[in-house]
Every structure is written in C-alpha cells, then in structure tokens.
MIVO-848575 format. One record per residue (C-alpha): residue number from 1; x, y, z. Coordinates in Angstrom, 1 decimal, padded with zeros to 4 digits. Last residue first. Layout:
BEGIN
{site NUM; {X; Y; Z}}
...
END
This chain:
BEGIN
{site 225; {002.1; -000.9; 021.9}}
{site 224; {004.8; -000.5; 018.6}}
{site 223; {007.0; 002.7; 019.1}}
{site 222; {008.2; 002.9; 015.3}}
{site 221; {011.3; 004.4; 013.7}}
{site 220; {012.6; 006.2; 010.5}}
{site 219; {010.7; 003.6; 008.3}}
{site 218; {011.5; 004.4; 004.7}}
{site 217; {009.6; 005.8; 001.3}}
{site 216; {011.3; 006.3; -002.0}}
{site 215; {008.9; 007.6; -005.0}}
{site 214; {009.0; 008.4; -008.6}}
{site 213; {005.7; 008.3; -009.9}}
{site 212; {004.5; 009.7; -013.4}}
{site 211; {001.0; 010.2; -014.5}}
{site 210; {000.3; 011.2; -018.4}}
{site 209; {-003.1; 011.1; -019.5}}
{site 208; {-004.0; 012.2; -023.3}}
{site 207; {-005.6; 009.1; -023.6}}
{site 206; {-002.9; 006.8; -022.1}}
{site 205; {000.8; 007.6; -020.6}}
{site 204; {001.0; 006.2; -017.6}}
{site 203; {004.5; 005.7; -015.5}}
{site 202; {005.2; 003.9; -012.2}}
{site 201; {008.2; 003.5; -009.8}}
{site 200; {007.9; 002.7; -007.0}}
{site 199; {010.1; 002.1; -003.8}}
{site 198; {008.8; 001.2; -000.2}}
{site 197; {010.7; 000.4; 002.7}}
{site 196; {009.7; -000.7; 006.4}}
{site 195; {006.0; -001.8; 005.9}}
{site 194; {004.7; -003.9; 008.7}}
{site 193; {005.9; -003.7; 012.2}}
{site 192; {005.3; -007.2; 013.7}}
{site 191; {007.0; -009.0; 011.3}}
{site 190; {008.7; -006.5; 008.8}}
{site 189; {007.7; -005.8; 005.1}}
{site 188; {009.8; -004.9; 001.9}}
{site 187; {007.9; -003.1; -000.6}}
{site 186; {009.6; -003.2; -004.5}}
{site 185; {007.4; -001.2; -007.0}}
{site 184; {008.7; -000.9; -011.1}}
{site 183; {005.7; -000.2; -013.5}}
{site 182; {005.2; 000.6; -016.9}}
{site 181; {001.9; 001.4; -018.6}}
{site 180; {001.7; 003.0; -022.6}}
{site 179; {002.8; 000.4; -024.1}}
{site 178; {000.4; -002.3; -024.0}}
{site 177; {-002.6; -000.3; -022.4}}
{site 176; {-006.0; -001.9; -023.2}}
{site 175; {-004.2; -005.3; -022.3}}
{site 174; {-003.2; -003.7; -018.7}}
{site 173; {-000.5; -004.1; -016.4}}
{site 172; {000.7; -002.9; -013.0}}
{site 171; {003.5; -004.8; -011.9}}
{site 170; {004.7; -005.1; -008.0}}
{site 169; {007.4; -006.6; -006.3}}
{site 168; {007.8; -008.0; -002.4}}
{site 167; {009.7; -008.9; -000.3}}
{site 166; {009.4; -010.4; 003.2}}
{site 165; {011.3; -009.2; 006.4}}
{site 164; {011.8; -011.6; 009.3}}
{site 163; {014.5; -009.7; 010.5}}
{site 162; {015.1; -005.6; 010.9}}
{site 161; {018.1; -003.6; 010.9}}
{site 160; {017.9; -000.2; 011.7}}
{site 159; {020.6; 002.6; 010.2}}
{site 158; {017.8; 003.9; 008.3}}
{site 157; {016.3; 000.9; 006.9}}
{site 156; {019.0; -002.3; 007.2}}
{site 155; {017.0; -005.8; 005.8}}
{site 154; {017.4; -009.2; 007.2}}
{site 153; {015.6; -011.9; 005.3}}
{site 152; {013.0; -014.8; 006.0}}
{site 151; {011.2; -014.6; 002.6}}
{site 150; {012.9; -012.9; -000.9}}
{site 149; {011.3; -012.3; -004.0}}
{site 148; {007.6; -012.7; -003.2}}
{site 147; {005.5; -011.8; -006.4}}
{site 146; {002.1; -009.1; -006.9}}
{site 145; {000.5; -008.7; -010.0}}
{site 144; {-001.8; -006.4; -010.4}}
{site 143; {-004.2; -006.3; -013.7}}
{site 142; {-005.8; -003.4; -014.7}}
{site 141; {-008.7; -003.3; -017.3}}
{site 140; {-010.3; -000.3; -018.7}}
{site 139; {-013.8; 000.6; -018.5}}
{site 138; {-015.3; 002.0; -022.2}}
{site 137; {-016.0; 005.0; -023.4}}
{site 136; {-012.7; 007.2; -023.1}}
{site 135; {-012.7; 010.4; -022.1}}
{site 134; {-012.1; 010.2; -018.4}}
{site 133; {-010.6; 006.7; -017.8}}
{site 132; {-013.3; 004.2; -016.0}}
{site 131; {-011.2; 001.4; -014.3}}
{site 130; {-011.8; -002.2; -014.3}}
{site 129; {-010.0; -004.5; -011.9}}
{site 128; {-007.9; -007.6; -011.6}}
{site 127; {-006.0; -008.8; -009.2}}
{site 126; {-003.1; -011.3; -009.0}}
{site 125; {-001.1; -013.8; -007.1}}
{site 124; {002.7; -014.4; -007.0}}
{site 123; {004.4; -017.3; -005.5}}
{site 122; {008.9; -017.5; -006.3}}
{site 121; {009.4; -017.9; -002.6}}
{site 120; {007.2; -019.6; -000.8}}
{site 119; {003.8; -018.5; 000.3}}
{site 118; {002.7; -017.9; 004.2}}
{site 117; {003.0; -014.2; 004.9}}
{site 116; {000.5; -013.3; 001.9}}
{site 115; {001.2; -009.8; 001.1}}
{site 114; {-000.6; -006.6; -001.0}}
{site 113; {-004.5; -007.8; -000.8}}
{site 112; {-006.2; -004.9; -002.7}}
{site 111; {-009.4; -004.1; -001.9}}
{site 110; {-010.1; -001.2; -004.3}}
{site 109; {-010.1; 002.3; -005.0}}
{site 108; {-010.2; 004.4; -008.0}}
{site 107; {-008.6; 007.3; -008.1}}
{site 106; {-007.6; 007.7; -012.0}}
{site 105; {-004.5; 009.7; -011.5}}
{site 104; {-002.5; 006.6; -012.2}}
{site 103; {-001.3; 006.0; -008.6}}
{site 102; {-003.2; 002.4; -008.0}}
{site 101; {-006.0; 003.2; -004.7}}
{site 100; {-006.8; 001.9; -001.5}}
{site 99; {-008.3; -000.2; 000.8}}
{site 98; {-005.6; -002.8; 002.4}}
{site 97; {-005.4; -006.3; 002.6}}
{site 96; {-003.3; -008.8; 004.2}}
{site 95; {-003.9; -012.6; 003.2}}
{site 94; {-002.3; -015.3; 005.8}}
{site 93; {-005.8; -015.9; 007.5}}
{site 92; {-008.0; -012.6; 006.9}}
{site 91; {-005.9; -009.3; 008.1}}
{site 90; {-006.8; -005.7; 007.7}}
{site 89; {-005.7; -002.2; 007.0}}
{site 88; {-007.1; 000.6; 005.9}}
{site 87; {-005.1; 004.1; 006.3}}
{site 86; {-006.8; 007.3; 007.1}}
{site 85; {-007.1; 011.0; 006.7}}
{site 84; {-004.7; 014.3; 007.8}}
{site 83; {-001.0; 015.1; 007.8}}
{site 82; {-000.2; 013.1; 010.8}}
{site 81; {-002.2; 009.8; 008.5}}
{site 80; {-004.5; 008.2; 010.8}}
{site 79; {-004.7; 004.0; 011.3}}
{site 78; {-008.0; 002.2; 011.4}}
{site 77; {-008.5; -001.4; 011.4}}
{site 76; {-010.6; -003.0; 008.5}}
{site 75; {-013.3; -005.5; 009.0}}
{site 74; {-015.3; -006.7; 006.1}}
{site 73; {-018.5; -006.3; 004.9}}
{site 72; {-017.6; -004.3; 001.8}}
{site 71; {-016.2; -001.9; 003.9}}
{site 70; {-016.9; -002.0; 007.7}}
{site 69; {-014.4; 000.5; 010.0}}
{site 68; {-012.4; -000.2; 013.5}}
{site 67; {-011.7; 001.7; 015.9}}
{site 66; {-008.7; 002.3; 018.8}}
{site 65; {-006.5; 004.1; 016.5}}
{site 64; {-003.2; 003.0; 015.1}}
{site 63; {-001.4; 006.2; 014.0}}
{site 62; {001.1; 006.8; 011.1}}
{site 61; {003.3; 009.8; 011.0}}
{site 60; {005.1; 011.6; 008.2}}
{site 59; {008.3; 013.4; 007.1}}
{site 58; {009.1; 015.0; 003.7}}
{site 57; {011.6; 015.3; 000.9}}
{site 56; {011.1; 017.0; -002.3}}
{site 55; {013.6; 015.4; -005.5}}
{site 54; {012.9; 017.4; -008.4}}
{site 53; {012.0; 015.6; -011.4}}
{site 52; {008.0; 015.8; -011.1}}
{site 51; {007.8; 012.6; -009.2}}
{site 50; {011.3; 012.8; -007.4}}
{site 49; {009.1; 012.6; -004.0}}
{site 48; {011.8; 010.9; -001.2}}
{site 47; {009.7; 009.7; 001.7}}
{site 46; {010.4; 009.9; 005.4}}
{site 45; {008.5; 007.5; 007.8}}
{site 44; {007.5; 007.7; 011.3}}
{site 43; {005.6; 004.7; 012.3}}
{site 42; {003.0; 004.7; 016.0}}
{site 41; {001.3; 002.0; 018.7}}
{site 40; {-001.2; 003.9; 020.0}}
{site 39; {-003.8; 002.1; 019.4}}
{site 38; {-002.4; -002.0; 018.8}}
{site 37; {-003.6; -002.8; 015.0}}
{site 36; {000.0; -004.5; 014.5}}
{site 35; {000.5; -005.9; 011.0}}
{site 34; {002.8; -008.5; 009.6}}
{site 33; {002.3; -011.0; 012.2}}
{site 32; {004.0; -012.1; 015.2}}
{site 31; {002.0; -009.3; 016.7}}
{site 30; {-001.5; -011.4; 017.2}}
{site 29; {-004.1; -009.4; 015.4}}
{site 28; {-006.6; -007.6; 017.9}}
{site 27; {-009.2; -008.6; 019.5}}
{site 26; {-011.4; -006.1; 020.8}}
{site 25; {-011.1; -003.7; 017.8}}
{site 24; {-013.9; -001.0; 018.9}}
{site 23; {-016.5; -000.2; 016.3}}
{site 22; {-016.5; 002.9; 013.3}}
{site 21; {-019.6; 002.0; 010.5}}
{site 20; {-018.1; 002.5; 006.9}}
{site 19; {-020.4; 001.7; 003.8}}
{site 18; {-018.0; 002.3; 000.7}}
{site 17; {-018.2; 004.6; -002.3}}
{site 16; {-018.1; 007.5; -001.3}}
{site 15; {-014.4; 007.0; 000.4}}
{site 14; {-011.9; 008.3; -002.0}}
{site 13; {-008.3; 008.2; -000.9}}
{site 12; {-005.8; 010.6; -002.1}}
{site 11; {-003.2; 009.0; -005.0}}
{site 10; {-000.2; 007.2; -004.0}}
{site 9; {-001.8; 004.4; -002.1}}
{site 8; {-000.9; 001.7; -004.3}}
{site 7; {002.7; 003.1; -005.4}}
{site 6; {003.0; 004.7; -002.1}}
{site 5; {003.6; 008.3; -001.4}}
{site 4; {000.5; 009.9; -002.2}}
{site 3; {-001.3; 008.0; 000.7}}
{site 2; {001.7; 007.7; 003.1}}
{site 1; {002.5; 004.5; 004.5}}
END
C-alpha cells in the first residue's frame, strides 16, 4: 500500500516519535491469515491519483524484509516501499494493525488496527485520537470508524480473482469538525495476500486547511514466499 496513496497512509510517514530497534522475524504469521511477513515475498500495485482533479497514474512495489521493528512495545514486520521508506505491519490475535497516518495534511501517526478477520458482518470498532492543527490552540479530536460490509466473498482486481476477501469501509469524523470532514474509504482484503483494492475518498476543509483525496489503488500481482 502506497504511503500517499491510501486513505490511512496517504500522507509521508513520520518516525520521531517512536522507539524502533530492527530484529529478525523468526516466527512468522501463519499464511491463512490476512498478512504474509515472508521476506521476499512481494505486491505490485497501480494507483489512480485524481487528488488535484487530474487523474496521474503510477506503479509501485511492496517488499517484505527479513526484520522486524519495536514501536510502542510492540512488534511490527517491516515491508519497503520501491519508491523509498517503510510499511508497518503487524498481527495480535484477530486484530491487524498498522503504524501510520489519516491523509488530512496533519501527519500525525498512530496505531491504527484497520481489520479484524474474526467479526461478523455488520461489526464496526473505533478509534479515537487527538490531533494538533497548526493555528488552532487546542488538540482536535478524530474518531475512525471502521465496519465489515461483506466476509467470505470473491472479488476480480485486475483480471484476478481472489476468495476469502473481507470488506471494509472507513469514516473519519470529528465533533470539532461537523461539516467541514467527509470521508468515503472502501479496502477489500485477501487471505494470505492482504490488501487487494483500496478506494478513498476524503475531504478537509478546517482553519484555513483544505486537503482533498481522490484515490484508487489495485493489486497488479504478488509473488507470496
């Protein structure tokens, strides 16, 4: 998933504010999950940009590395981006999480757990975090609300058809901004290879701040180790 390119990892990571220490990933998670921390194993993905109005297309890679990095005491797995930095992934039971950012401009980062493989249809959880706006004295409340709209489904991405896909939509809210925040993000995820197809669709308009993000992102292919 490419940092700019997804609604929750739109925006270019920050990493001051963690503690990272690199380690080997001896056990890796079993592949009839959502994730796949094999090294080696690789995603191409295109992604459509209409952000600005103009639709610019582009092509990226996704690596999984043989490390592993600490933040906030937990274990993430580390992926590299074929255009340069990292993706954070991790697993804890049935909750996936990845360190990353909401694509208001802002650039804060968070843990944010974006699927739970074992909820029915119809679940949603949330998270909620406080974000300091330039200009504006106080930290302002997000909430993200995450909800599975379809379980167990077969979904076509580039000509490919893969099973045991779970969707997902995502809202980006905040009481500080009731009309100024709108937010449409669909991800559909694959068992064993992850995210196959993103779309979002997020708008900001608050304090002077105006962030729009149009994007389409697919999974080309994948050689999974």
């Amino acid at each position: 998933m490419k940092t700019k390119a997804l609604v929750f990892i739109a925006t270019a990571l920050i990493f001051v504010s963690c503690k990272k220490k690199d380690n080997p990933n001896p056990n890796p998670p079993p592949q009839d999950t959502y994730i796949n921390s094999n090294a080696g194993s690789s995603w191409n993905y295109h992604e459509i940009n209409a952000s600005s109005g103009t639709a610019k297309n582009s092509d990226y890679t996704i690596t999984s590395t043989s490390g592993d990095t600490l933040i906030n005491s937990r274990k993430y797995h580390v992926y590299h981006y074929s255009y340069g930095g990292s993706q954070y992934l991790t697993i804890s039971g049935h909750d996936y999480y990845q360190y990353d950012s909401i694509p208001t401009g802002l650039g804060q980062i968070f843990e944010r757990i974006y699927l739970n493989d074992n909820t029915a249809v119809g679940a949603k959880w949330s998270q909620n975090i406080s974000i300091t706006v330039p200009g504006f004295p106080l930290s302002v409340p997000f909430t993200i609300t995450n909800n599975i709209v379809e379980k167990g489904i077969t979904r076509n991405v580039n000509g490919n058809n893969y099973t045991d896909v779970i969707h997902v939509s995502t809202s980006i809210s905040s009481v500080s901004i009731p009309t100024g925040l709108t937010s449409n993000v669909h991800s559909y995820y694959a068992k064993k290879y992850g995210l196959i197809e993103n779309t979002s669709v997020v708008s900001l308009d608050f304090m002077g701040m105006k962030q729009d993000v149009n994007l389409n992102t697919k999974l080309t292919s994948a050689v999974l180790k």
